[in-house]
C-alpha positions in Angstrom: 133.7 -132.4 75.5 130.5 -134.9 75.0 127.4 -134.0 74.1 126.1 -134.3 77.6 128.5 -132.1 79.2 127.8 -129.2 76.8 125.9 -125.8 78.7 124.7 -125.8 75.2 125.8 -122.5 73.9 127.2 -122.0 70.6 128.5 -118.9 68.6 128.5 -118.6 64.5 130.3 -116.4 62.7 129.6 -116.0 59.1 131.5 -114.0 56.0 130.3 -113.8 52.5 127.1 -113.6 50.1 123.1 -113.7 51.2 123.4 -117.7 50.5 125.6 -118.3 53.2 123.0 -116.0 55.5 120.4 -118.0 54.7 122.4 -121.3 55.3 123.6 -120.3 59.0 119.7 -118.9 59.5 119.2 -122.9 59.2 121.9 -123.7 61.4 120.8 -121.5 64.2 117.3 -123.2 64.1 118.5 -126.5 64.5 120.7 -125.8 67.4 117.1 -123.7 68.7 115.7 -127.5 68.2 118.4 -128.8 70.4 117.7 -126.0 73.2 121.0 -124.8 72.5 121.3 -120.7 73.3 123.4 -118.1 70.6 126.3 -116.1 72.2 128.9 -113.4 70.6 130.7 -113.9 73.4 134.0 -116.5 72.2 134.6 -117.1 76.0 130.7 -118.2 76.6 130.6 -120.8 73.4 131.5 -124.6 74.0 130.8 -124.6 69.7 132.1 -122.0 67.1 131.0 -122.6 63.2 132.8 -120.5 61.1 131.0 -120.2 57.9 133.6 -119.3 55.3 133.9 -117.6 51.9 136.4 -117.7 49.1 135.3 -115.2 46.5 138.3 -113.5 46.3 141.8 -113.8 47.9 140.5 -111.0 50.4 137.5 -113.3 51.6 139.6 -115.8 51.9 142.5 -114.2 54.3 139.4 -112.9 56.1 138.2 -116.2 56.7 141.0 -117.6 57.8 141.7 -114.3 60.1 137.8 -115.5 61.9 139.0 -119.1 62.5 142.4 -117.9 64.0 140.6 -115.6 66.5 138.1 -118.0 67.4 140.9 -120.7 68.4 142.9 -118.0 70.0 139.8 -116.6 72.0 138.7 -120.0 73.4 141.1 -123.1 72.4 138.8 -124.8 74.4 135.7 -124.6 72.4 134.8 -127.4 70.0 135.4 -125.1 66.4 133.9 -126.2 62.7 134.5 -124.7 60.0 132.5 -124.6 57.1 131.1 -123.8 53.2 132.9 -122.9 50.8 136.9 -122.5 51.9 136.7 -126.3 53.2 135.2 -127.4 49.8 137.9 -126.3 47.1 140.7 -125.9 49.8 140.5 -128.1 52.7 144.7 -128.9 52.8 144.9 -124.8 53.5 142.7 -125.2 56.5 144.1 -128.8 58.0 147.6 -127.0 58.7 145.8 -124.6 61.0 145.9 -126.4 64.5 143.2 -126.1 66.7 140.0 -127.0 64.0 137.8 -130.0 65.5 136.0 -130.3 62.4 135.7 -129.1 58.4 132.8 -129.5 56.4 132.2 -128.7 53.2 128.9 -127.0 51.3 127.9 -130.3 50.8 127.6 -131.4 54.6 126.8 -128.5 55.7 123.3 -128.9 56.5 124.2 -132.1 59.2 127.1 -129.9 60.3 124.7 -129.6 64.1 124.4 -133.0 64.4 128.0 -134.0 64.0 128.9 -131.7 66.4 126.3 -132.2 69.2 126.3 -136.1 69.2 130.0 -136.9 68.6 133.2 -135.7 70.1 135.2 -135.5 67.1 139.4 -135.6 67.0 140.6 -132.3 65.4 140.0 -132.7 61.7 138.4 -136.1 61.5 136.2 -134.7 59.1 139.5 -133.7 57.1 137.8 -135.6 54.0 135.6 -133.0 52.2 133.2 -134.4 49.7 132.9 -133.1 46.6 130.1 -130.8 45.5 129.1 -133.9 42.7 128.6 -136.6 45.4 124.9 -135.3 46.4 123.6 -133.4 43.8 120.2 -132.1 45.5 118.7 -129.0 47.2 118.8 -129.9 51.0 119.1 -126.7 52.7 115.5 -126.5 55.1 114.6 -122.8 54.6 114.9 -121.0 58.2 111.8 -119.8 59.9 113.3 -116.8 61.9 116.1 -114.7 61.0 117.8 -112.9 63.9 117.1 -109.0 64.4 115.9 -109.0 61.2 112.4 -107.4 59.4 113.3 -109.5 55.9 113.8 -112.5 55.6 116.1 -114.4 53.0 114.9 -117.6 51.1 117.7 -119.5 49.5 115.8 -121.6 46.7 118.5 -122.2 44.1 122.5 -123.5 44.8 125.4 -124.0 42.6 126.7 -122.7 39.0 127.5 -123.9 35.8 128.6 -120.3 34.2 132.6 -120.8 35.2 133.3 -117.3 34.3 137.3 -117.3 34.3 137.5 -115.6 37.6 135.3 -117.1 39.4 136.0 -120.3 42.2 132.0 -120.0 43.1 131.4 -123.5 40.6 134.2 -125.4 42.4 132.6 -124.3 45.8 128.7 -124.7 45.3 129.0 -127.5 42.6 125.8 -128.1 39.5 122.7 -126.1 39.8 120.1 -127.1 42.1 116.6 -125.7 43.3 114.3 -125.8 45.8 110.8 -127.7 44.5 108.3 -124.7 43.9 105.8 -126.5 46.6 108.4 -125.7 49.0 108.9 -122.1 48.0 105.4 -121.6 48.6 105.6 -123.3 51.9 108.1 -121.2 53.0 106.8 -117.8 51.6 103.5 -118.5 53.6 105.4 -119.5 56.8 107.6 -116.1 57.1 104.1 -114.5 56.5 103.0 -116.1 59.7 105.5 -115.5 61.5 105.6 -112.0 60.5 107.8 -110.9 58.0 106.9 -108.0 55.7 110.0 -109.0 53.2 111.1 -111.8 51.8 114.3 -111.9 49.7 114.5 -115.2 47.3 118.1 -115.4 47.0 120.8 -118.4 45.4 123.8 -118.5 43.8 122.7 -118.0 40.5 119.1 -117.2 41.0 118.2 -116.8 36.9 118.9 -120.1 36.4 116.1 -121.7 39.3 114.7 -125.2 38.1 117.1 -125.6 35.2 118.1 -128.4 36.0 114.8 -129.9 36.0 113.4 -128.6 33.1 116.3 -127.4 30.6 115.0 -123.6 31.3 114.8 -121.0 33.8 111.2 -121.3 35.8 111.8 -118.5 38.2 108.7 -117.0 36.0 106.9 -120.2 36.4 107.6 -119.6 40.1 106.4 -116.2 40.7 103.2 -117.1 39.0 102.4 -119.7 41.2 103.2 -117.2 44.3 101.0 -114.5 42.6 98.0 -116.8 43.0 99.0 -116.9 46.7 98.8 -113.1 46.4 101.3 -112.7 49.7 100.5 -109.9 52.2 104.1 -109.4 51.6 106.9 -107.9 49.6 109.2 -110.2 47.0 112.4 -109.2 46.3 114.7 -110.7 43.8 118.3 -110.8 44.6 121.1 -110.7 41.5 119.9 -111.8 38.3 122.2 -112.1 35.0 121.7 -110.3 32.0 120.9 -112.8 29.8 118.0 -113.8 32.4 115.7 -110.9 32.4 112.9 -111.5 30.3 110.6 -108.8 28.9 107.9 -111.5 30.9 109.7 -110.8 34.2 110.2 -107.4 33.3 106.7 -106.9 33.1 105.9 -109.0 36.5 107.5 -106.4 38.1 105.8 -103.9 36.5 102.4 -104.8 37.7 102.4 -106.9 40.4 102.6 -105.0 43.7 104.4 -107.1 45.9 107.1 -107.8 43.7 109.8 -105.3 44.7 110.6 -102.7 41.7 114.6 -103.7 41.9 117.0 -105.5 39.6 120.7 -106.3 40.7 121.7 -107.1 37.2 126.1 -107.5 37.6 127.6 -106.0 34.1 131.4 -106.7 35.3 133.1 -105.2 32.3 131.5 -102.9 30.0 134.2 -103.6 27.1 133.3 -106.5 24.7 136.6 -108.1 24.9 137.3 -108.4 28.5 133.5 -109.4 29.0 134.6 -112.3 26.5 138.2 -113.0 28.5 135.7 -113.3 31.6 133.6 -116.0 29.7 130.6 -113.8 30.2 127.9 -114.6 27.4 126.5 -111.1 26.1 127.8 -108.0 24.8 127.6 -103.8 26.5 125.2 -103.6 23.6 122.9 -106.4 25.2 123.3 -104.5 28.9 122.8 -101.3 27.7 119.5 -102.3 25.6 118.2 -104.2 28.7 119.0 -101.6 31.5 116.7 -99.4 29.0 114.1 -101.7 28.5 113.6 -102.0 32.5 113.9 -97.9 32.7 111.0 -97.5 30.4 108.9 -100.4 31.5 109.7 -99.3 35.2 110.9 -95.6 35.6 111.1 -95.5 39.5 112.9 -99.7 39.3 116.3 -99.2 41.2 119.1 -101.0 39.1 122.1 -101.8 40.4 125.4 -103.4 38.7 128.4 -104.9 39.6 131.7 -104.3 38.0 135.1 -105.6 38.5 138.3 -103.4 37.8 141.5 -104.5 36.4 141.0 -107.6 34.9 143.9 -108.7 33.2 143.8 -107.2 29.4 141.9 -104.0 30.8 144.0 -101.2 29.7 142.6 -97.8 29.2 140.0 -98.0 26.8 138.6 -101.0 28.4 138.4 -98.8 31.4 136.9 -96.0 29.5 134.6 -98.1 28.1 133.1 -99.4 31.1 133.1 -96.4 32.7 131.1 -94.4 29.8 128.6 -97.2 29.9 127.7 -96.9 33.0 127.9 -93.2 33.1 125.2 -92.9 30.4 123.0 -95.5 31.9 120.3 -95.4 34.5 122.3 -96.7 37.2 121.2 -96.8 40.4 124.1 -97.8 42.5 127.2 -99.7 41.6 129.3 -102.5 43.6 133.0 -102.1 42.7 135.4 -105.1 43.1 139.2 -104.6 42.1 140.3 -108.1 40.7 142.8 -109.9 42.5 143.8 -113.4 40.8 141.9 -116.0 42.3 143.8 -119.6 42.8 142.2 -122.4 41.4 140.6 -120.1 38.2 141.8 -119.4 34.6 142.1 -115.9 35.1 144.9 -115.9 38.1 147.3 -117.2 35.2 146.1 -115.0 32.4 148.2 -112.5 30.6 148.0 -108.9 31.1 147.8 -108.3 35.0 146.9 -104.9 35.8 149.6 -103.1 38.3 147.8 -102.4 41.6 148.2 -98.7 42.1 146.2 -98.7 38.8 143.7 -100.8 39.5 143.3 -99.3 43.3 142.8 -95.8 40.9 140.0 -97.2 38.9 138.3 -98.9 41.5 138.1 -95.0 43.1 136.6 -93.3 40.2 134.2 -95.9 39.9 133.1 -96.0 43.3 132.8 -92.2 42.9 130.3 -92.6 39.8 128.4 -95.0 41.5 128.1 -92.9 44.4 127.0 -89.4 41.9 124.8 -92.3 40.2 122.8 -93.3 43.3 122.3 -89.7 44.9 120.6 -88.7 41.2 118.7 -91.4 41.5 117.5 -90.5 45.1 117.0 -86.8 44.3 114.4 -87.7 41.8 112.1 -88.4 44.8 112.6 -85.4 46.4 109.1 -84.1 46.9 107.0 -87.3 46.4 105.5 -89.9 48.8 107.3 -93.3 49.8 106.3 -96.3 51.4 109.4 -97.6 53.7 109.5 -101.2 55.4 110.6 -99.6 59.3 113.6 -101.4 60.1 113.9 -99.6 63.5 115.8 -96.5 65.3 118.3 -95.1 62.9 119.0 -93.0 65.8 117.0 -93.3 69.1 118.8 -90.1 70.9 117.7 -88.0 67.8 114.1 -90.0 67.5 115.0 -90.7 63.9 113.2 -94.0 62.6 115.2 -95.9 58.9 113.7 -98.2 56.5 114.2 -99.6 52.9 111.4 -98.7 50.1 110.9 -101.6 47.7 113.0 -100.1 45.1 116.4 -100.1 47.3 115.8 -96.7 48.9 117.4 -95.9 52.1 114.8 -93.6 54.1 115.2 -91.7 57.5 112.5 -89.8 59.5 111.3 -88.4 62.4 109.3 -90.4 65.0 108.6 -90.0 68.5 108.2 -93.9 68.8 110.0 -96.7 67.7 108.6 -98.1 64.8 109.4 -101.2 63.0 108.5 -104.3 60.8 105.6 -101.8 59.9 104.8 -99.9 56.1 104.6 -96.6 56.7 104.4 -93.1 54.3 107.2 -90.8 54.2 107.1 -87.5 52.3 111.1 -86.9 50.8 112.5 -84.0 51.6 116.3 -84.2 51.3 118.6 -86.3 50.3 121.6 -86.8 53.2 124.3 -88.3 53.9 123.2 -91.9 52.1 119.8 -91.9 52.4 116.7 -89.8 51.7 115.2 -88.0 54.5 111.3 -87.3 55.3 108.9 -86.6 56.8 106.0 -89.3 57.9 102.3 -89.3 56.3 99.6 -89.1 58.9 96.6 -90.9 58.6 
């Protein structure tokens, strides 16, 4: 296939985190440049990117499961793969026959061109570059995200934390950021075009400009959109402990288009797996911020992260974590069992946890995380909401859904479709996952 002889339709499939979202939202709008039309259709694509993830050995299988159907589904399509699976493990990927073309994270922002004006021999990109060979922020933030009322800004890539089960630093390489000008530029562009949300989003967000100045200047950074004062919404995606200032805190506390939410991922609430995992603070230092956010901001959603089974966790490290969270004003919890990770310390450390155990853990957690979110939603039973409309929930029952700014999943009533619109909703109920109302009338 040439270039010429394309009907110019292409199909991308995409696994993992927010980052690798915002990174195929870019592809799809240089292939809109090139007049080139999206399909889900295999059959109907003459290109297939597969933008991969490796964050655990799950992601992984999964990502190799997408390229295998792909191939099988139309051999005769032209089929890239890309991100983070090609970085750290490209010799996995060359035995499968039937890829024209693997790019790492660090080509993947030219992946469109190499396709569209070359006719590559399967695997001729076989040579991945490393993530230290071009050290800069390169991704062009996408103007339109498909079907979607928010929009995600990637403005920070890479990680220098190398917690001991993590292969994220191998795959994204040193921290990197998007110049604040840009940010700014971007911010007031998805205003234009219409978005209500915007989600600034990397791979390790608290650590924007770092690299630059030897500090964090996410704070630095919402200052300077404050004085933009956007007729939109600012979310922040996951932060790390040790990068919530009482400054930010208090951002959030008074300026009305940041959202009220913190994704703050504990990960272990006992001190010595949390030091095992190369993770710099304590369950004292959590619990003490977690607080500090629930006073300054009683209504903030917080939501954690925690991984089960790590190798050392026996029952009291369990019981530990478990109590932490328990006590604290969780809002909702992400549970990941660990599964060793190749290419990271922690796939060779001592003290595995047997799986039926760790499966176990993983179940009560899940089931305090779930108590810990419908608490938090049954405290607004009764008061007045402001939800971004996302659209039917159902149209047959003429139920409209939307998020509120602090992470609040909200159904009601409407006779009409409404979306990418702030509306009121009384709470009546919590059901099912998500609060139901009843809309304000003007």
């Amino acid at each position: 296939m040439t270039g010429s002889c394309l009907s110019k339709r292409y199909k991308i499939i995409t696994l993992g985190c927010k980052v690798n979202q915002c990174e195929t939202a870019s592809i799809q709008e240089r292939f809109a440049s090139e007049d080139f039309q999206p399909t889900e259709d295999s059959l109907e694509a003459d290109i297939i990117i597969v933008n991969t993830c490796i964050v655990t050995q799950r992601a992984s299988y999964q990502s190799r499961q997408a390229i295998r159907r792909a191939i099988k589904e139309n051999p005769s399509a032209k089929i890239a793969v890309v991100g983070c699976y090609p970085q750290v493990f490209p010799e996995e990927l060359k035995r499968i026959e039937g890829i024209h073309l693997l790019a790492g994270n660090t080509d993947k922002v030219g992946i469109v061109d190499i396709l569209i004006n070359s006719d590559p021999d399967p695997l001729n990109s076989g040579h991945v570059r490393g993530t230290g060979e071009k050290n800069h922020f390169d991704t062009a933030p996408a103007k339109r995200f498909m079907e979607r009322t928010r929009a995600f800004l990637k403005i920070q890539d890479g990680c220098d934390s190398f917690c001991s089960y993590c292969i994220v630093p191998y795959a994204r390489g040193p921290i990197k950021s998007m110049k604040q000008d840009y940010v700014t530029k971007a911010i007031a562009t998805f205003s234009e075009e219409g978005y209500k949300e915007i989600v600034l989003t990397g791979i390790h967000l608290g650590k924007y400009g770092k690299e630059l100045t030897g500090k964090s200047e996410l704070v630095s950074l919402l200052k300077l959109i404050a004085k933009q004062a956007p007729p939109l919404r600012v979310r922040l995606s996951s932060l790390e402990p040790g990068e919530i200032s009482d400054e930010l805190i208090h951002m959030v506390a008074t300026e009305p288009w940041l959202c009220r939410h913190f994704h703050i991922p504990l990960q272990s609430g006992d001190k010595e797996i949390l030091k095992r995992m190369n993770r710099h603070y304590t369950p004292d230092d959590y619990e003490r911020l977690v607080i500090r956010i629930h006073e300054a901001i009683p209504d903030a959603a917080i939501g954690a992260d925690i991984i089960t089974g790590f190798p050392g966790e026996d029952e009291r490290a369990f019981n530990n974590g478990y109590s932490l969270i328990e006590d604290l004003p969780i809002s909702y919890l992400h549970v990941f069992p660990f599964s060793p990770r190749k290419g990271t310390p922690a796939a060779g450390f001592k003290g595995q946890v047997d799986t039926a155990i760790i499966k176990e853990r993983a179940q009560k957690l899940r089931e305090l995380g779930k108590n810990k979110k419908n608490l938090f939603y049954r405290s607004f039973i009764g008061k007045d909401v402001t939800l971004l409309a996302e659209g039917w929930e159902s149209e047959q029952e003429k139920t409209i859904k939307g998020l509120t700014d602090n992470y609040i999943k909200v159904v009601a009533h409407s006779e009409k479709l409404v979306r990418n619109e702030f509306i009121r909703v009384t709470a009546e109920r919590v059901h099912r996952d998500y609060l139901f109302g009843k809309i304000k009338c003007d």
